[in-house]
C-alpha positions in Angstrom: 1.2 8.4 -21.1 -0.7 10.7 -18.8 -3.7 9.1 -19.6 -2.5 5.6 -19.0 -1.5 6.2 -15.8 -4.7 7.8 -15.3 -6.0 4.5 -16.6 -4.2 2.3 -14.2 -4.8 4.0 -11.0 -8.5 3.0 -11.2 -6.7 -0.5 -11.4 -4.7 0.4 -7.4 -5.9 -2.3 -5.0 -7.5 -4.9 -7.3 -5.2 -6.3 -9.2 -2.6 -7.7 -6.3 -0.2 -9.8 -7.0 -0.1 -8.1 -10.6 1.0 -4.4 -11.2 -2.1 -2.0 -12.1 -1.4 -1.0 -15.9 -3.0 1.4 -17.8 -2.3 1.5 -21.7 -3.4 3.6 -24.4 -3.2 3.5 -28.2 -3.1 6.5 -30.7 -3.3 6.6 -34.1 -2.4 9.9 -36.6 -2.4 12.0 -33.1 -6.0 10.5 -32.4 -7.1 7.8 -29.5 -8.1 4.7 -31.1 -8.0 2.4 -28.0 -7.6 2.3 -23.9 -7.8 -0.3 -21.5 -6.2 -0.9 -17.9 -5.7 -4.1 -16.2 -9.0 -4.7 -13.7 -8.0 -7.9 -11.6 -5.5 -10.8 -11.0 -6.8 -13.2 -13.9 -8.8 -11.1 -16.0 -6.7 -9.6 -19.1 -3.8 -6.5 -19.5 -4.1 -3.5 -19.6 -2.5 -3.7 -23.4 -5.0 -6.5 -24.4 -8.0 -3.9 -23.3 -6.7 -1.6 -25.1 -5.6 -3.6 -28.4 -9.6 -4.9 -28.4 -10.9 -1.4 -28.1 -8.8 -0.3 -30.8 -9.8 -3.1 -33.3 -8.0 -3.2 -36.6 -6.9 0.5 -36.4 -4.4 -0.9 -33.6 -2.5 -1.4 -36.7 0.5 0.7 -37.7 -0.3 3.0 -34.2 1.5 3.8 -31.5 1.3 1.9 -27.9 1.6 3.7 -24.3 1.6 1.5 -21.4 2.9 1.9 -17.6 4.8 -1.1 -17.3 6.8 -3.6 -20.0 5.0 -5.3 -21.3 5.2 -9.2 -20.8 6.1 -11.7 -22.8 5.4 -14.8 -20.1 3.0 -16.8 -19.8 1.0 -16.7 -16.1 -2.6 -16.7 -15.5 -2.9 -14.9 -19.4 -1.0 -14.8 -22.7 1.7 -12.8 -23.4 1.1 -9.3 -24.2 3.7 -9.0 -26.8 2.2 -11.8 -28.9 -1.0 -9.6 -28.8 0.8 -6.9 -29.8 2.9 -8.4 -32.4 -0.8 -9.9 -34.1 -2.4 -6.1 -33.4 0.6 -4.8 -35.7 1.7 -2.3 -33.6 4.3 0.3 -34.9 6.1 1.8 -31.8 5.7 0.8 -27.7 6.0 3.4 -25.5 6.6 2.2 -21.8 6.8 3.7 -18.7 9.1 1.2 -16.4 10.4 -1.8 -16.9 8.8 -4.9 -14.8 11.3 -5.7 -12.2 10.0 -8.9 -11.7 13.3 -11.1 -12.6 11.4 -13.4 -14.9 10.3 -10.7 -16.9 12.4 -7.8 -16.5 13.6 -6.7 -20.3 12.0 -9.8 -22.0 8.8 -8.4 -23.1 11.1 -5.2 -24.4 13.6 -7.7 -26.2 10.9 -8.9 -27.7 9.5 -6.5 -29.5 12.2 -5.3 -30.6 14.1 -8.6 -32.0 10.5 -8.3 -33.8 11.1 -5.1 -35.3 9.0 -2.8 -33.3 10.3 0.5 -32.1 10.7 -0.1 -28.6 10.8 3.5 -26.0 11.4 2.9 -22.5 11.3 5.2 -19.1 8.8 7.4 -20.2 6.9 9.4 -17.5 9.1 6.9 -15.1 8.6 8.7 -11.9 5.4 9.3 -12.3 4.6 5.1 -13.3 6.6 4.1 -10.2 4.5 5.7 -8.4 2.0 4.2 -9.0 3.5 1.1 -8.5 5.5 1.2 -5.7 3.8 -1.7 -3.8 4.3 -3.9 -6.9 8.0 -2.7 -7.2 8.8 -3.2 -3.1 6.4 -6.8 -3.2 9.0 -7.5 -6.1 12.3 -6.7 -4.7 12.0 -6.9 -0.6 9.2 -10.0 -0.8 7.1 -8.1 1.9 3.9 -5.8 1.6 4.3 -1.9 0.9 3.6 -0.2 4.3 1.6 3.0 4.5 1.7 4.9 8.3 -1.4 6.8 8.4 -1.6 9.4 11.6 -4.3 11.6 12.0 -2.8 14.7 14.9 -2.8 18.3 15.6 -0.8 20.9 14.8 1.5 19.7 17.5 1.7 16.6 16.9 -1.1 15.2 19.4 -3.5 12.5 18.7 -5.6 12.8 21.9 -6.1 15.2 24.9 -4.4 14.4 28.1 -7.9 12.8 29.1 -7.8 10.5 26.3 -10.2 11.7 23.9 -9.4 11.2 20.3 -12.2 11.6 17.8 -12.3 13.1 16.1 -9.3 15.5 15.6 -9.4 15.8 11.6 -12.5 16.2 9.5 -14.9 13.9 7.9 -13.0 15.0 5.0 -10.1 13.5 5.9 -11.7 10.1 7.0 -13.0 9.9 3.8 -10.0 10.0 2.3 -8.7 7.4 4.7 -11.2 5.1 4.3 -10.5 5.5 0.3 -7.1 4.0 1.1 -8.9 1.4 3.1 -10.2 0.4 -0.2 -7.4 -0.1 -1.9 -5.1 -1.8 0.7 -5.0 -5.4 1.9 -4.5 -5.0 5.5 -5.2 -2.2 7.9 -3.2 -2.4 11.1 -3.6 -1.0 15.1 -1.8 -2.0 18.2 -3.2 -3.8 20.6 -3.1 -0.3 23.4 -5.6 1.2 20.1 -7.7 -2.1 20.0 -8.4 -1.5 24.1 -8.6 2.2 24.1 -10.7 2.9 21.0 -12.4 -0.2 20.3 -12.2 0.7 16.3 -13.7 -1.6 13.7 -10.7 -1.0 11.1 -14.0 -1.0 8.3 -14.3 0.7 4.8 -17.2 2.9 5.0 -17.8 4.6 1.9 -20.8 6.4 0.9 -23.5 4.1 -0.7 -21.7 1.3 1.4 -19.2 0.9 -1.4 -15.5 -0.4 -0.7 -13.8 -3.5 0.6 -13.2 -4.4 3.6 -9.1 -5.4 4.5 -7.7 -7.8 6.4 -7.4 -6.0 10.8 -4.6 -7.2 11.9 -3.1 -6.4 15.6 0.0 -6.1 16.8 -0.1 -7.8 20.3 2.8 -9.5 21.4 1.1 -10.9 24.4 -2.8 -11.4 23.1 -4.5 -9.2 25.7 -6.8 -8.2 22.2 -10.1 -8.7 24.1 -12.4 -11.2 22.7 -15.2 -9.1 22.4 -13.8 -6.3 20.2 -15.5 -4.4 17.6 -12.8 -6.0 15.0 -14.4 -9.0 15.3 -17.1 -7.8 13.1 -19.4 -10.6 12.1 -20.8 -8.3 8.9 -17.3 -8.1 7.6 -16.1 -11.3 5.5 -12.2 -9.4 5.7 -10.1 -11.8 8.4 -8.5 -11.1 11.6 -4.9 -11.3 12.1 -3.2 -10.9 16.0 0.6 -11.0 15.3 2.4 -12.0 18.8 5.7 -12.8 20.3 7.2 -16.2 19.7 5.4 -17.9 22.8 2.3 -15.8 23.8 0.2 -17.6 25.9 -2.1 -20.5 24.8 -5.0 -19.9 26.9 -5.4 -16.9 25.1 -4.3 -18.0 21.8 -6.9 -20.5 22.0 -9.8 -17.9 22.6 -9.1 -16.0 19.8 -8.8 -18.2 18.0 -12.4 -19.3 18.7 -13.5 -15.7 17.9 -12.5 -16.4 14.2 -9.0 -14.7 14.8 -5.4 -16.1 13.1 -2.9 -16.0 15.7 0.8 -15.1 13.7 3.8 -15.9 15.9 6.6 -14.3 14.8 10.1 -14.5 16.2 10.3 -11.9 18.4 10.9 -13.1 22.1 9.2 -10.2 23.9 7.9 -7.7 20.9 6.1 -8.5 17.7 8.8 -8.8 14.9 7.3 -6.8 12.7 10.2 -7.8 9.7 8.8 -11.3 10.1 5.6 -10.4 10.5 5.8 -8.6 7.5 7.4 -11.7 5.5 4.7 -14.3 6.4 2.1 -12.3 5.7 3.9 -11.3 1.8 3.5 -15.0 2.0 -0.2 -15.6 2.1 -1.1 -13.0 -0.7 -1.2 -9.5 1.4 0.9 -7.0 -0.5 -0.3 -3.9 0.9 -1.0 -3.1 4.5 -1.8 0.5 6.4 -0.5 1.3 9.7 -3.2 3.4 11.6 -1.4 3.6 15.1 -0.7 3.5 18.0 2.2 5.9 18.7 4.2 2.8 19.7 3.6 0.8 16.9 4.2 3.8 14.9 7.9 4.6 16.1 8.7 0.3 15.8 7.8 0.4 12.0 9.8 3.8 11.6 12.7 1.6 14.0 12.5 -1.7 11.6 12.6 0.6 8.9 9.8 -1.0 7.2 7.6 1.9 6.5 7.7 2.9 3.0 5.2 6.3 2.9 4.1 8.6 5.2 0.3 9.8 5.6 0.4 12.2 8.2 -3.2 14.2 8.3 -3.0 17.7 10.5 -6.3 19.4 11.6 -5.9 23.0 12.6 -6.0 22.5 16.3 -3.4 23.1 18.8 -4.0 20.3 21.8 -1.1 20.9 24.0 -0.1 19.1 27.3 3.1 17.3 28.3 0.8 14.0 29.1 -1.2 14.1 26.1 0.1 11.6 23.5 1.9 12.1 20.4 1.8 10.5 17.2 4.5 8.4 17.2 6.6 7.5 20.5 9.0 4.9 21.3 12.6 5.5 22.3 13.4 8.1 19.6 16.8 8.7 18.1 20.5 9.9 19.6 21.2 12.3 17.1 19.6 14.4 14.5 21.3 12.3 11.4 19.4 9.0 12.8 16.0 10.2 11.6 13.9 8.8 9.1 13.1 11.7 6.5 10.4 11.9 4.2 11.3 12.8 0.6 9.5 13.7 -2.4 6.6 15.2 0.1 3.6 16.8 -1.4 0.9 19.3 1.1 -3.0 18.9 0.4 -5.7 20.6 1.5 -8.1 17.8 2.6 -11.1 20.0 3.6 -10.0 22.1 7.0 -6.9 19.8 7.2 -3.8 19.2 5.8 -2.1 16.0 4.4 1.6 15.5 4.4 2.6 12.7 1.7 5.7 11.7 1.4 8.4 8.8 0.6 10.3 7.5 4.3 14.1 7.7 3.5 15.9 5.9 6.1 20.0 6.7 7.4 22.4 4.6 6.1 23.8 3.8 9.4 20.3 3.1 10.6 18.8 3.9 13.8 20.3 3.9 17.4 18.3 3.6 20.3 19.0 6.2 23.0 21.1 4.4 25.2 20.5 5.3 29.3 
């Protein structure tokens, strides 16, 4: 199973709306076949493997991430290939949540007379679907908050100047997770202040670009910004309050730009934000600041994992901004918490990763 999900991971970011599947098929303790699911459309990971494996799929054992399916969407059913491939025994690693499939593929097989073994390496295969799994059972995209800051917590000096804090190391890494996502989002304070072109730059100008979105209730997003990047085919989005103005709307708009109203009367309503955009295919969005936006997702308790990037530097200064701002919390039991967090050494820096866990009473505003 460890090498399925190794499979499937080189599947993260390409295969949305579907779940990225790696599978694997062994025969008298020897790998006969692998395969992983590439893209929306093109076939399963189980199929891959099944055609790799050729007739010595028969009477072997099959390891895959995910249930197999037994629907038909955009390709057969993978249990009716693995029915014809004569497989002995399925190993999977979580069942498909999906409510049109969950437990039919596994029913399946075994009303067929297959060995059927479920939950195997289940942490780890959540993992590596958890924007398939929160897509599935909240109908809105996985959200990643990315912050790059010091050691205390800064992401400028008191003058302003940001970049860069972390290393090129780090960035790279970032811009990996570019890649993969299918939105990258700033407020509108970054767009003014920094002027960033929310691109993938990889080396050997490899990767995708995603979809910029800003959050700016009131479209002050100036026309000219660098996100309106004529070289990049990835769209812009400006999310706004219910009734921003039109004369602005309008300009944007003739930059190229989708304006998204949401429902907020003063803020961007990032909950509905988050729905309509679940609604025109983007299952995956990173959150790359500003401090305000930052503490709003944390608020709407919409951000699922934590990226926080720390560069050996101490910045200090009571005007110098901090990563994430907003009105805070009352009480200590309010906070988000991050859970299941992991420490990496990206080059001089380290990475914080970790699940968002949010109070069951939710979060109270300070209250003056």
């Amino acid at each position: 199973m460890a090498m399925a999900l190794k499979l499937a991971r080189r599947g993260l970011g390409r295969t949305s709306p579907n779940p990225a599947v790696g599978a694997v098929i062994v025969k008298n303790g020897k790998v006969v076949g692998k395969g992983y699911h590439r893209a929306a459309g093109e076939p399963h990971a189980e199929v891959e493997a099944i055609r790799a494996a050729g007739s010595e799929a028969r009477g072997a054992d099959l390891y895959v991430t995910l249930e197999p399916c037994n629907h038909h969407g955009r390709t057969p059913p993978c249990c009716e290939a693995i029915l014809e491939a004569g497989i002995a025994t399925v190993w999977y690693g979580i069942d498909d949540p999906n409510p049109g499939v969950r437990g039919g593929g596994a029913l399946r097989l075994r009303e067929a007379g297959l060995q059927v073994v479920g939950n195997v390496f289940e942490d780890a295969c959540r993992r590596v679907n958890e924007a398939y799994l929160v897509n599935i059972t909240q109908h809105r995209p996985f959200v990643y908050l990315k912050l790059a800051m010091s050691l205390d917590g800064r992401i400028a000096t008191r003058s302003g100047h940001s970049q860069w804090i972390t290393s090129e190391a780090s960035r790279r890494k970032v811009h990996r997770l570019r890649d993969r996502v299918s939105a990258i989002m700033v407020g509108v304070e970054t767009v003014i202040s920094d002027n960033p072109l929310l691109t993938t730059r990889l080396p050997d100008g490899r990767g995708r670009d995603p979809i910029r979105i800003v959050a700016d209730s009131q479209l002050r997003t100036p026309a000219d910004s660098a996100i309106f990047n004529p070289s990049s085919t990835a769209g812009v989005i400006i999310a706004s309050s219910k009734n921003p103005p039109l004369d602005r709307k309008y300009k944007l708009e003739s930059r190229g730009a989708k304006v998204l109203r949401t429902c907020g009367t003063e803020r961007v309503d990032l909950k509905d934000m988050l729905r309509r955009l679940y609604l025109v295919g983007i299952t995956s969005l990173l959150i790359e600041g500003g401090a305000g936006l930052a503490w709003g997702a944390l608020e709407a308790g919409v951000v699922d994992r934590c990226l926080f990037f720390y560069a050996p530097i101490i910045i200090g200064g009571k005007t110098a901004p901090s990563g994430v701002e907003g009105m805070g919390i009352n009480r200590l039991e309010e906070a988000p918490r991050l859970i299941d967090v992991k420490a990496y050494r990206i080059g001089p820096d380290i990475l914080l990763d970790g699940r968002v866990s949010y109070p069951t009473m939710g979060i109270r505003l300070t209250q003056k």
